[in-house]
PDB file of N, CA, C and O in Angstrom:
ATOM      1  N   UNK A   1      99.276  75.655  80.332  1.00  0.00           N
ATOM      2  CA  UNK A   1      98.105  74.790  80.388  1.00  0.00           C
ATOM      3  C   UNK A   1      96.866  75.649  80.653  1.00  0.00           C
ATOM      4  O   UNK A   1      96.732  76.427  81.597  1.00  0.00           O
ATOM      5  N   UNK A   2      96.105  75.433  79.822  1.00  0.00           N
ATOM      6  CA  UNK A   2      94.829  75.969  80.171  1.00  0.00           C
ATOM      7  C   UNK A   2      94.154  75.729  81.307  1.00  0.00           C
ATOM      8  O   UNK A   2      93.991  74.558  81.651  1.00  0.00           O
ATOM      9  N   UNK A   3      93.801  76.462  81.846  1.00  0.00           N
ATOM     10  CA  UNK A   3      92.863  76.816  83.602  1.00  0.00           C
ATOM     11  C   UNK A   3      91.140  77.383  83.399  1.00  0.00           C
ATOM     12  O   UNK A   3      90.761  78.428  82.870  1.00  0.00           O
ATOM     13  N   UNK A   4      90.441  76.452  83.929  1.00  0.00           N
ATOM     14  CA  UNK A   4      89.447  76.374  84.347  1.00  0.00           C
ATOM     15  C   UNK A   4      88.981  78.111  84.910  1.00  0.00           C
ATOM     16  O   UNK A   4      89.337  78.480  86.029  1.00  0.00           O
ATOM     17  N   UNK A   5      88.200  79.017  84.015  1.00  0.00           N
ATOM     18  CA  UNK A   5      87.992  80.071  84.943  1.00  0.00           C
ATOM     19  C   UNK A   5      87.163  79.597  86.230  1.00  0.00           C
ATOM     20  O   UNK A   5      87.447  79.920  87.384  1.00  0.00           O
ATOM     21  N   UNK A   6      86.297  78.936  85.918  1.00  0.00           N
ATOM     22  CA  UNK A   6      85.134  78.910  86.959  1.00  0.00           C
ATOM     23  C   UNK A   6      85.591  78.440  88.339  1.00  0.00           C
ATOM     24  O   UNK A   6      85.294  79.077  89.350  1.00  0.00           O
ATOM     25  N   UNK A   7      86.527  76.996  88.380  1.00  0.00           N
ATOM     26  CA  UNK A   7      87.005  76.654  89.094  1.00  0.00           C
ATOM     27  C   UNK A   7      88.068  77.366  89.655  1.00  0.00           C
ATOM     28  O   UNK A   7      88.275  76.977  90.805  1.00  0.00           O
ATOM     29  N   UNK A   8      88.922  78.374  89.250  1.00  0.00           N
ATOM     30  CA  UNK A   8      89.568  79.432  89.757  1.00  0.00           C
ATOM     31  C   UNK A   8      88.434  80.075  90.580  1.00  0.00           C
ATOM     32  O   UNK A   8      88.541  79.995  91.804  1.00  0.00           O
ATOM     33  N   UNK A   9      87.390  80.687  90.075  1.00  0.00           N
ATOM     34  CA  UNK A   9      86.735  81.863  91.231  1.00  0.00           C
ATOM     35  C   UNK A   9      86.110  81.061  92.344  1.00  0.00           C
ATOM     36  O   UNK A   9      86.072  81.631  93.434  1.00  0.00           O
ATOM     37  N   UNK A  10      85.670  79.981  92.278  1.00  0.00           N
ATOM     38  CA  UNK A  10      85.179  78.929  93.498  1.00  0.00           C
ATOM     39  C   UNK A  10      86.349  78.896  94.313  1.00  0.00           C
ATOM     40  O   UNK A  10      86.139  79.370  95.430  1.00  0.00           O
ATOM     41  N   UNK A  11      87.930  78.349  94.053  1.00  0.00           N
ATOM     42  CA  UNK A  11      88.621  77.941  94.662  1.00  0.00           C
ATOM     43  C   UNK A  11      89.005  79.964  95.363  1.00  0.00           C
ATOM     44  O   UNK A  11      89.210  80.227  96.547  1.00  0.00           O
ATOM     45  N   UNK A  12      88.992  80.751  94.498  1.00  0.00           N
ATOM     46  CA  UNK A  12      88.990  81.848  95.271  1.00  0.00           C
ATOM     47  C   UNK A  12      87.849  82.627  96.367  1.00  0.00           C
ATOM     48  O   UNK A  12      87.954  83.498  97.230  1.00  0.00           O
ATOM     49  N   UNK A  13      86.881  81.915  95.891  1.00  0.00           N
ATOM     50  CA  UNK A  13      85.931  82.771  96.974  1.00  0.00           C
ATOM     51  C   UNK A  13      85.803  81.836  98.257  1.00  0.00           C
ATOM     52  O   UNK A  13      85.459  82.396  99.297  1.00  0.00           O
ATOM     53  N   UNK A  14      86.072  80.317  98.289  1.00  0.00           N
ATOM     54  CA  UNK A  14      86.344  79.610  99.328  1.00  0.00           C
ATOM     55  C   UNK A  14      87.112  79.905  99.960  1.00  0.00           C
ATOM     56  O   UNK A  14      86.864  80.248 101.115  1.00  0.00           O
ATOM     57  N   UNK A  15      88.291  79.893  99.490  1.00  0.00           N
ATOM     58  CA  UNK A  15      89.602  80.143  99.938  1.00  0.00           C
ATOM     59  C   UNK A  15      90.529  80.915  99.595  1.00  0.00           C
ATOM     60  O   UNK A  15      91.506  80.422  99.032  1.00  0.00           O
ATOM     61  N   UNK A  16      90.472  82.305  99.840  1.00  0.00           N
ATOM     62  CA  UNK A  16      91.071  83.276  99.495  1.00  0.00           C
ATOM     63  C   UNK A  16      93.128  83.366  98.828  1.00  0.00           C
ATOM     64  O   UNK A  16      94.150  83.525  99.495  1.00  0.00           O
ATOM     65  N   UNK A  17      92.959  83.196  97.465  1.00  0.00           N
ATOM     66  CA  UNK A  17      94.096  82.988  97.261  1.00  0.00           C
ATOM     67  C   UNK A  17      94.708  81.553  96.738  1.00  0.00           C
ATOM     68  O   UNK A  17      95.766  81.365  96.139  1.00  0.00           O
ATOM     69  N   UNK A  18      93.891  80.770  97.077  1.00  0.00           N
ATOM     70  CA  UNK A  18      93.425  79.411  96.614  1.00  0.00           C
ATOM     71  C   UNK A  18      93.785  79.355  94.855  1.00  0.00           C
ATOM     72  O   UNK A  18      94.761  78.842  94.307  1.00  0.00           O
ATOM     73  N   UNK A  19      92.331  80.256  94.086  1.00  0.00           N
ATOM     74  CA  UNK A  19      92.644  80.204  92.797  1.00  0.00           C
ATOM     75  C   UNK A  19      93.493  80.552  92.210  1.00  0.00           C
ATOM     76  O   UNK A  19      93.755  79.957  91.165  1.00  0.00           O
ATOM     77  N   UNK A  20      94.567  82.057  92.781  1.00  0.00           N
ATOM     78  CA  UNK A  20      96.094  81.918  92.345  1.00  0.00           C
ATOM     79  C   UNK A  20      97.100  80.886  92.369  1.00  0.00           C
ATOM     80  O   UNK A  20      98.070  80.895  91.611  1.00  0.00           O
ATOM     81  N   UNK A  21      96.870  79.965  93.262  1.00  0.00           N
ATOM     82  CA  UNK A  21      97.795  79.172  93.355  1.00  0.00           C
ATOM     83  C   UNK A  21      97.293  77.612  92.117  1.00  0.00           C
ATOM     84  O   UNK A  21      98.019  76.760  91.605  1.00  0.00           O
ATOM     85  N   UNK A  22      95.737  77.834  92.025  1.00  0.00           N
ATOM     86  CA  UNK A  22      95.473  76.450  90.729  1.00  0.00           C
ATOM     87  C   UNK A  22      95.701  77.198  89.763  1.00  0.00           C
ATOM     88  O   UNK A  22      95.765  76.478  88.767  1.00  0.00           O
ATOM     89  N   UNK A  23      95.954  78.857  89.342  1.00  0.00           N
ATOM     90  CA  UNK A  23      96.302  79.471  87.631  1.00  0.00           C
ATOM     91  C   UNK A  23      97.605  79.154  87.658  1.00  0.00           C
ATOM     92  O   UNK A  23      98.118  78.813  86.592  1.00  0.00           O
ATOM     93  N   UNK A  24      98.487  79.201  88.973  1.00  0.00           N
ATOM     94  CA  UNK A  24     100.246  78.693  89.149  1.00  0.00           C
ATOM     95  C   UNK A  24     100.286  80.723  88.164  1.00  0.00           C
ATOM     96  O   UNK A  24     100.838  80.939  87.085  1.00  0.00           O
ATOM     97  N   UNK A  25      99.915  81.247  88.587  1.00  0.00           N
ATOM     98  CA  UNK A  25     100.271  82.620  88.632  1.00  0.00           C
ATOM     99  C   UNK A  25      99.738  83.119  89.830  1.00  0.00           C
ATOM    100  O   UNK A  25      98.754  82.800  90.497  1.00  0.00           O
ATOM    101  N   UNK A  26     100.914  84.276  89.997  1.00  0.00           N
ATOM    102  CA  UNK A  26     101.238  85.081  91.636  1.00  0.00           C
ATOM    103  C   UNK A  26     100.966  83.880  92.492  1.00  0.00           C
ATOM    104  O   UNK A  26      99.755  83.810  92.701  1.00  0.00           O
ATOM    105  N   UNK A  27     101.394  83.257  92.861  1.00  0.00           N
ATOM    106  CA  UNK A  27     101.598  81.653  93.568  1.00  0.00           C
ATOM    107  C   UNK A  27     101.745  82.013  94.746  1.00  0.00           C
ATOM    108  O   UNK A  27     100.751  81.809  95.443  1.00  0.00           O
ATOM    109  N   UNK A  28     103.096  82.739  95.537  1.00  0.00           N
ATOM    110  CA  UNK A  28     103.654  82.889  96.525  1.00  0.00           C
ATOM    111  C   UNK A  28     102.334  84.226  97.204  1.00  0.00           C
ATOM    112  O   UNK A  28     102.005  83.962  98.360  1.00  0.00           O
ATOM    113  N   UNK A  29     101.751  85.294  96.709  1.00  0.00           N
ATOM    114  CA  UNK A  29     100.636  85.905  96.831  1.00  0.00           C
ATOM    115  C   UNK A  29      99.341  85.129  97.102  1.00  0.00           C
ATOM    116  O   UNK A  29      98.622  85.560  98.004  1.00  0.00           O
ATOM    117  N   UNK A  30      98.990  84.126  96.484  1.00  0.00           N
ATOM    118  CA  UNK A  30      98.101  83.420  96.753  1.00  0.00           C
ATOM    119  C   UNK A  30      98.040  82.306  97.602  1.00  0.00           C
ATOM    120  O   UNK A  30      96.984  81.677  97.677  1.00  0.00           O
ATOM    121  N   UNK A  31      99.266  81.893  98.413  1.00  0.00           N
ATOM    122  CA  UNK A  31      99.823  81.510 100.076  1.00  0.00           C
ATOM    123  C   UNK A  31      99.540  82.317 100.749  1.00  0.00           C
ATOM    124  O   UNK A  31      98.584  82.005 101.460  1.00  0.00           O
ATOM    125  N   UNK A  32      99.969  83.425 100.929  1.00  0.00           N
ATOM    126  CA  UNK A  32      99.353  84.258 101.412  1.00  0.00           C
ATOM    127  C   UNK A  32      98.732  84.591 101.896  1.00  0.00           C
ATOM    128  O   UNK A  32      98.651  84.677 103.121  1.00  0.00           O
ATOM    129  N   UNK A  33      97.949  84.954 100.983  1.00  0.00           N
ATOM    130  CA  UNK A  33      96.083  85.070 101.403  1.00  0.00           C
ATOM    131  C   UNK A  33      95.507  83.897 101.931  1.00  0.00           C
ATOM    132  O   UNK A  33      94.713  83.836 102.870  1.00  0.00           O
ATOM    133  N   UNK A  34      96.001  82.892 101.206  1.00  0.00           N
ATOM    134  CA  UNK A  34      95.283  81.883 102.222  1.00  0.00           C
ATOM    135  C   UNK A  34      95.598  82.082 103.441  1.00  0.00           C
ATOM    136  O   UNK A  34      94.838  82.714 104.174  1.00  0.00           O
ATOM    137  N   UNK A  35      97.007  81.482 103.971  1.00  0.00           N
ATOM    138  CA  UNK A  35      97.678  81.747 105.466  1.00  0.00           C
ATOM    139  C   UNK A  35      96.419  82.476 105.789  1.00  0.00           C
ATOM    140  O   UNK A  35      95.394  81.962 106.236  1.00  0.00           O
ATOM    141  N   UNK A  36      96.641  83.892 105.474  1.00  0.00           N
ATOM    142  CA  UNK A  36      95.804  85.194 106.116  1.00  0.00           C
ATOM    143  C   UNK A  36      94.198  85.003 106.362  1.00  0.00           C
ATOM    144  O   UNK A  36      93.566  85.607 107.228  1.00  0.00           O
ATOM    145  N   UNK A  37      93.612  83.982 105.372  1.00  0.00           N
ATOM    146  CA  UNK A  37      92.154  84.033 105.507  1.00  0.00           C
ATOM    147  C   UNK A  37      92.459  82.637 106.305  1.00  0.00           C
ATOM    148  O   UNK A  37      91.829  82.691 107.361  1.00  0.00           O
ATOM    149  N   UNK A  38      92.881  81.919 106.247  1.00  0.00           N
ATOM    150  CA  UNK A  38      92.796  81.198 107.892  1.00  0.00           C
ATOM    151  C   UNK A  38      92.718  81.594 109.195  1.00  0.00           C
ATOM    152  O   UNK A  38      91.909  81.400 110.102  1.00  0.00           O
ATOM    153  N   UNK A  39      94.153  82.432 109.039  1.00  0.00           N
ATOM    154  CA  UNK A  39      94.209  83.675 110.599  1.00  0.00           C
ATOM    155  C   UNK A  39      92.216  84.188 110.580  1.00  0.00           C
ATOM    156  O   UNK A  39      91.206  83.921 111.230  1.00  0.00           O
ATOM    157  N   UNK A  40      92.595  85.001 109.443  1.00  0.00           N
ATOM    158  CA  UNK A  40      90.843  85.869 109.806  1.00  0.00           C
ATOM    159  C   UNK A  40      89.718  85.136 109.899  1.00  0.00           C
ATOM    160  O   UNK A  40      88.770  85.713 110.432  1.00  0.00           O
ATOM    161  N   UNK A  41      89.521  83.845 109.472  1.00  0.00           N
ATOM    162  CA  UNK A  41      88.215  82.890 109.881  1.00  0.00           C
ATOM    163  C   UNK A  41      88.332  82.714 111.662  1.00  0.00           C
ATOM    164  O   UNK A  41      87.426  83.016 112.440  1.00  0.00           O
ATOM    165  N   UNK A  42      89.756  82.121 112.073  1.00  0.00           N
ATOM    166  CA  UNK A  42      89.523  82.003 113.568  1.00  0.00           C
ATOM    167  C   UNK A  42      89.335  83.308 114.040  1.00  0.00           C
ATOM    168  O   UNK A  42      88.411  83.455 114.840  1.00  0.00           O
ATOM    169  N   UNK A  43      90.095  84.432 113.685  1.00  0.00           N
ATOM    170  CA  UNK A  43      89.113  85.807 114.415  1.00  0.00           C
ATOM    171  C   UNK A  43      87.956  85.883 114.764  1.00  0.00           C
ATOM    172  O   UNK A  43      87.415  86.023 115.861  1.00  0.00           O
ATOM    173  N   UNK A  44      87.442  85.734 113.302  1.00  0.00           N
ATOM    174  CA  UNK A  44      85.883  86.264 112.984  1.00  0.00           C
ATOM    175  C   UNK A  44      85.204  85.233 113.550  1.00  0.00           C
ATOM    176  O   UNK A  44      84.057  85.628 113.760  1.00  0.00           O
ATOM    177  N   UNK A  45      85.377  83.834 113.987  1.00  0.00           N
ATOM    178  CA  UNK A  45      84.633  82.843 114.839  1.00  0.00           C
ATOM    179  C   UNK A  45      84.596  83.185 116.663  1.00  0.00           C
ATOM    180  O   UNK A  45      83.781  82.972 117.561  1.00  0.00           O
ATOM    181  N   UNK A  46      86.305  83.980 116.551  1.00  0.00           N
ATOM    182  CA  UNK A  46      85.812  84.324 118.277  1.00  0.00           C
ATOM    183  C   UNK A  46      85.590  85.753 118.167  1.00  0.00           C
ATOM    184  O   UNK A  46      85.849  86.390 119.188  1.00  0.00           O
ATOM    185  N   UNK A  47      85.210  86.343 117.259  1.00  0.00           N
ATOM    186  CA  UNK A  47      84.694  87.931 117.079  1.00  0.00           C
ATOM    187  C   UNK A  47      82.748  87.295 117.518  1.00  0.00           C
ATOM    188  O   UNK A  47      81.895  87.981 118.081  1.00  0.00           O
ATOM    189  N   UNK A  48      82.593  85.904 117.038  1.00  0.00           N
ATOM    190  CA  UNK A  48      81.098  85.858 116.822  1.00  0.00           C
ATOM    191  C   UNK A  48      80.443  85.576 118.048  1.00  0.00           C
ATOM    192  O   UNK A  48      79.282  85.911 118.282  1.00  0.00           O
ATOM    193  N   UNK A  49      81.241  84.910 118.894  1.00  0.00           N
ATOM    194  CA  UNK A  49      80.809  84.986 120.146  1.00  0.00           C
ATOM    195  C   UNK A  49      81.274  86.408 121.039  1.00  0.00           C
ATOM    196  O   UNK A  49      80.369  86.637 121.841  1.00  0.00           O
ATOM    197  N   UNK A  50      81.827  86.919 121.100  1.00  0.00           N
ATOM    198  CA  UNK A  50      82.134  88.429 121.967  1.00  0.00           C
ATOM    199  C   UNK A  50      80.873  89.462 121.350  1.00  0.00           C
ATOM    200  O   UNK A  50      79.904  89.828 122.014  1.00  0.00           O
ATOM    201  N   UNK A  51      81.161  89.850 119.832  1.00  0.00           N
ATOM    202  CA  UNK A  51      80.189  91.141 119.769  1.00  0.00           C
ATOM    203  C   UNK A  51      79.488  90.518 118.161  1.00  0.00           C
ATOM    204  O   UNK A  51      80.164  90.629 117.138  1.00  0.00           O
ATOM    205  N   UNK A  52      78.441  90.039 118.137  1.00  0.00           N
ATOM    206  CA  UNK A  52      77.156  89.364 117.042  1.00  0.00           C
ATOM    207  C   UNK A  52      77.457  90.732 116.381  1.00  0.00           C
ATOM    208  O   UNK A  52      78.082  90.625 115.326  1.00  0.00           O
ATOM    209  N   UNK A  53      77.120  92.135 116.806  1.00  0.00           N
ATOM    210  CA  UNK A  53      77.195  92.878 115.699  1.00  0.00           C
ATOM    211  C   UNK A  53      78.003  93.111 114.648  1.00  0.00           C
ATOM    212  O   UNK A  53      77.801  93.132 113.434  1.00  0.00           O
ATOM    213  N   UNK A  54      79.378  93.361 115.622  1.00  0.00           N
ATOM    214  CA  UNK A  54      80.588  93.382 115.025  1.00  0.00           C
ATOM    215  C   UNK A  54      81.106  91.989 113.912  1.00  0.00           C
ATOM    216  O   UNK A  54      81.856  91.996 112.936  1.00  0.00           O
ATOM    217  N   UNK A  55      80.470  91.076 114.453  1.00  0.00           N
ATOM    218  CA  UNK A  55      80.967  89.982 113.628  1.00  0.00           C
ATOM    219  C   UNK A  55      80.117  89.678 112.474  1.00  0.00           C
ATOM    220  O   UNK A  55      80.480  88.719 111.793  1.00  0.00           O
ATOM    221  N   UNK A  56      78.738  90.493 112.010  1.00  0.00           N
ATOM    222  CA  UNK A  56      78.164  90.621 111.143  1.00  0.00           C
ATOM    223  C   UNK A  56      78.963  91.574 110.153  1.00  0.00           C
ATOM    224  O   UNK A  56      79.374  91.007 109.141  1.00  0.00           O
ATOM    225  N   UNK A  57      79.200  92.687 110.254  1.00  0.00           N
ATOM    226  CA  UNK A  57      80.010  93.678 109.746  1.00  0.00           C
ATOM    227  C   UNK A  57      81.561  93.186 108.989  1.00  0.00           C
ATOM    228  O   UNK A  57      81.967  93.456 107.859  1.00  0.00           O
ATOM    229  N   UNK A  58      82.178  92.423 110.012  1.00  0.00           N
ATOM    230  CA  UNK A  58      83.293  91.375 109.432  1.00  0.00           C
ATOM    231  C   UNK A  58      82.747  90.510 108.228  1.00  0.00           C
ATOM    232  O   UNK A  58      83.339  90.266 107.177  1.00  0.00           O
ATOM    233  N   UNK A  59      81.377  90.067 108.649  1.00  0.00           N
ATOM    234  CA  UNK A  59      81.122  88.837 107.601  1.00  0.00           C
ATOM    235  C   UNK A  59      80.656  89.565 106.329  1.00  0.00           C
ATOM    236  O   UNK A  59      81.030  89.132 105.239  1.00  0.00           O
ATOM    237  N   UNK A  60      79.915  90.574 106.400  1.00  0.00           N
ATOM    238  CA  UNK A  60      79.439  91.355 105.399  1.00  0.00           C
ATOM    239  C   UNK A  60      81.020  91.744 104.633  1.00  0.00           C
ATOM    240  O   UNK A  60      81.360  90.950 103.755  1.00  0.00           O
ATOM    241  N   UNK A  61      81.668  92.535 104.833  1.00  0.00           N
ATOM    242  CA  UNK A  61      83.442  92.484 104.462  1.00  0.00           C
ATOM    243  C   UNK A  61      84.198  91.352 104.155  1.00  0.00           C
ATOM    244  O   UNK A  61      84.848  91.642 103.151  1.00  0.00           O
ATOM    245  N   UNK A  62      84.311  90.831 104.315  1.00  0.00           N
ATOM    246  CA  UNK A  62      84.784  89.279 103.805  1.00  0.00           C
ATOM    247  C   UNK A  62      83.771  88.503 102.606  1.00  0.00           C
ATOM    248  O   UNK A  62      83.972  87.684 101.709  1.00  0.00           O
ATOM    249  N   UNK A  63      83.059  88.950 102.921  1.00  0.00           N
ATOM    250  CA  UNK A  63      82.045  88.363 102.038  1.00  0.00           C
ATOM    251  C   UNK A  63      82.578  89.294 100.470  1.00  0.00           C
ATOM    252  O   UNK A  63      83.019  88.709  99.481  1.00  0.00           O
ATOM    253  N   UNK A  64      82.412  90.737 100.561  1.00  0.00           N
ATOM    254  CA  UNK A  64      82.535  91.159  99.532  1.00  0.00           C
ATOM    255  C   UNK A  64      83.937  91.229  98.932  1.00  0.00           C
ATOM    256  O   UNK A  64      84.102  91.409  97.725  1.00  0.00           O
ATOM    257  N   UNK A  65      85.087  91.061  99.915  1.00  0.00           N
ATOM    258  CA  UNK A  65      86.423  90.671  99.633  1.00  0.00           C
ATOM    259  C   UNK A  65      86.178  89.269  98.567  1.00  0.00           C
ATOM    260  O   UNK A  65      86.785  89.060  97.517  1.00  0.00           O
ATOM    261  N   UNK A  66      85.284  88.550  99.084  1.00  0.00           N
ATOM    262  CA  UNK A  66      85.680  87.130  98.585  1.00  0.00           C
ATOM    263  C   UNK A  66      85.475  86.830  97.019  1.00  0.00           C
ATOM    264  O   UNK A  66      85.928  85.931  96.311  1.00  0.00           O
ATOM    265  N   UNK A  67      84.505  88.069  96.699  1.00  0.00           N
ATOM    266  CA  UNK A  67      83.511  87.902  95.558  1.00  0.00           C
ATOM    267  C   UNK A  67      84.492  88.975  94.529  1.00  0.00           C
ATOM    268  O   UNK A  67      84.419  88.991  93.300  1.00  0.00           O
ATOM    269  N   UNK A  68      85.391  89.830  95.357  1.00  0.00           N
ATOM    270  CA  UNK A  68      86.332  90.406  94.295  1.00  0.00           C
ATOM    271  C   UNK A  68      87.158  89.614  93.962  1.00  0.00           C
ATOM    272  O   UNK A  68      87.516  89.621  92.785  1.00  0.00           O
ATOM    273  N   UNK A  69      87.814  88.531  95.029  1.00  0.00           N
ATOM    274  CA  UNK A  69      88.762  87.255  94.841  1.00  0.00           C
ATOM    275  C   UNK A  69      88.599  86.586  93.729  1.00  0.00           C
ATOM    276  O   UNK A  69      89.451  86.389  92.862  1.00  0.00           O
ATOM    277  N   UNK A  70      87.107  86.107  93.753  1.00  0.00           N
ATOM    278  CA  UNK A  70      86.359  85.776  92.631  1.00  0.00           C
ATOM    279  C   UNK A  70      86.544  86.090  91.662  1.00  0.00           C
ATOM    280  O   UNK A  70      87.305  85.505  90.892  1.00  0.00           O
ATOM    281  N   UNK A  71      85.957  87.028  91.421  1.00  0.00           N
ATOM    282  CA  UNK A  71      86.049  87.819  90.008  1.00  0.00           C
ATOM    283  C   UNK A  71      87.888  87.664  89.219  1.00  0.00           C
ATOM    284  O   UNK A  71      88.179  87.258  88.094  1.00  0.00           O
ATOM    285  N   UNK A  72      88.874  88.192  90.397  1.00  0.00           N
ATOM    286  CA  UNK A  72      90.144  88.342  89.865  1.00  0.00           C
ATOM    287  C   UNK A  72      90.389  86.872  89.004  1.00  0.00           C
ATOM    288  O   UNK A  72      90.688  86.717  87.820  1.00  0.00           O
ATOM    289  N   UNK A  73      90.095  85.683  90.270  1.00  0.00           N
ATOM    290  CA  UNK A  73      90.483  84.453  89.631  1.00  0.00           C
ATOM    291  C   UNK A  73      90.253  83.973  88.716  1.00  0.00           C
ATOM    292  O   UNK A  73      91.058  83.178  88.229  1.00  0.00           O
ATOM    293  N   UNK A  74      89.113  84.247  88.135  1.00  0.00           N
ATOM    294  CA  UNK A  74      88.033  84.083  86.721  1.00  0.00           C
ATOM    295  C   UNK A  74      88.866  84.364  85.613  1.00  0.00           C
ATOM    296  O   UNK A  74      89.240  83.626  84.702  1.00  0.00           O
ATOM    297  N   UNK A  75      89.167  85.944  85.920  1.00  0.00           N
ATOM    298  CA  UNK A  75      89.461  87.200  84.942  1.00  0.00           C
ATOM    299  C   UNK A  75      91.180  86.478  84.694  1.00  0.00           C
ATOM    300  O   UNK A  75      91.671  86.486  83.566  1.00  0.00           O
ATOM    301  N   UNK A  76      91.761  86.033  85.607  1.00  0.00           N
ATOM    302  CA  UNK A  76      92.939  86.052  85.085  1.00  0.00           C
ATOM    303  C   UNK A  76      93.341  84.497  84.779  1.00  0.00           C
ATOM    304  O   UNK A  76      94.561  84.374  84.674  1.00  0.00           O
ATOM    305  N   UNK A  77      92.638  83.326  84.615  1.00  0.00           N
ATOM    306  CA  UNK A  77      92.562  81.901  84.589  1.00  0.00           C
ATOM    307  C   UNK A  77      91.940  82.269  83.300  1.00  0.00           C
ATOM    308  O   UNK A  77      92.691  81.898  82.398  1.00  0.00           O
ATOM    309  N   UNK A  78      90.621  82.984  82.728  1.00  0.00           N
ATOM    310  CA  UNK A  78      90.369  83.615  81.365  1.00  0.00           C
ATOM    311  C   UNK A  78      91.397  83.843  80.662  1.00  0.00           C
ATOM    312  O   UNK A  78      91.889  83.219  79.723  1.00  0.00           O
ATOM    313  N   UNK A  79      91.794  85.108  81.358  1.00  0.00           N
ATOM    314  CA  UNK A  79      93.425  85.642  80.242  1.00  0.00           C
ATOM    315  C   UNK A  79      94.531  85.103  80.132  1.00  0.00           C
ATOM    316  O   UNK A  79      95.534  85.571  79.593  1.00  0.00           O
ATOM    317  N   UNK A  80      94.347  83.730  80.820  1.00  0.00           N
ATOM    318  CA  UNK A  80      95.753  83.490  80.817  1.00  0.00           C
ATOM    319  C   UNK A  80      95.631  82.061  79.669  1.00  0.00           C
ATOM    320  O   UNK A  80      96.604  81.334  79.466  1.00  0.00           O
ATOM    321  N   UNK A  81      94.451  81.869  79.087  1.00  0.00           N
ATOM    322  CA  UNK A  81      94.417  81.018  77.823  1.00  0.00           C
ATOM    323  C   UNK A  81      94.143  81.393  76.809  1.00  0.00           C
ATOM    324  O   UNK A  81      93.746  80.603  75.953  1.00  0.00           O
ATOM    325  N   UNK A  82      94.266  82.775  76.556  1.00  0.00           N
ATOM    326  CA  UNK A  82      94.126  83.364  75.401  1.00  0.00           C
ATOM    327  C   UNK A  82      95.401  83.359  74.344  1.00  0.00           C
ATOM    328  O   UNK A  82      95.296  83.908  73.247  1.00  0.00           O
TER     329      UNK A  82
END
């Protein structure tokens, strides 16, 4: 079935791992990451009260994690209706 790129990289940059699991490719990988970017949101929320700097630096990193997430989910929800 054909997959939505766009809606793949949204559901990946929200929710890390998210858009693997709406292409229904690397599925069990894209649990995963979610699980994992749940764990790391509650970190990075009590990282934000202990050290503001440090938890800028996290957000700046996650941020650019999210936007490669992105990109992958696009790229492979693309190739996978060709």
């Amino acid at each position: 079935m054909k997959k939505n790129p766009w809606i793949a990289a949204v559901l990946n940059f929200f929710f890390m791992g998210a858009g693997y699991i709406y292409n229904q490719k690397r599925t069990v990988l894209g649990i995963g990451f979610t699980l994992g970017a749940i764990a790391l949101t509650y970190v990075e929320l009590q990282l934000q009260a202990l050290s503001p700097l440090l938890h800028n630096i996290m957000f700046a990193a996650v941020l650019i994690i999210n936007i490669c997430f992105a990109a992958d989910g696009y790229n492979e929800a693309k190739n996978s209706s060709k």
